[in-house]
N, C-alpha and C positions, 0 to 999 in steps of 0.2 A: 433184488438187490444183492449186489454180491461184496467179496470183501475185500476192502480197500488193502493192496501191497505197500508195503513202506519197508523201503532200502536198509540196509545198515552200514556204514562205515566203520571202521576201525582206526582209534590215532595212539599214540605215544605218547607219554607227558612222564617228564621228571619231579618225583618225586616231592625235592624238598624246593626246586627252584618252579615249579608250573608251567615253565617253557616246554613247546611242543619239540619231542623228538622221533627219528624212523623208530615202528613198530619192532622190527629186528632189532633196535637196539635193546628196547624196551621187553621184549621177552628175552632177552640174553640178561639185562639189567633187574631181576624180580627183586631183589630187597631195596633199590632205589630209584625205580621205577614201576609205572602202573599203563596197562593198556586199557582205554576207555572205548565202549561201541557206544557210538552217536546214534540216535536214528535220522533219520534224513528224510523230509518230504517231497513229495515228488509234483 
């Protein structure tokens, strides 16, 4: 048995509002913004 791969994503999200935004915003944005990694199944 070998070991199951799982993807990871990366998205954007504002802060104080939880609307999703681009990732380049969101590391340019770090004190009101947060970059979150998903995992994602395949």
């Amino acid at each position: 048995m070998g070991k199951k791969r799982t993807s990871t994503r990366k998205i954007g999200r504002d802060a104080g509002t939880g609307k999703f935004i681009p990732v380049k915003d969101a590391k340019r944005r770090k004190k009101t913004a947060v970059v979150e990694t998903i995992k994602t199944k395949r």
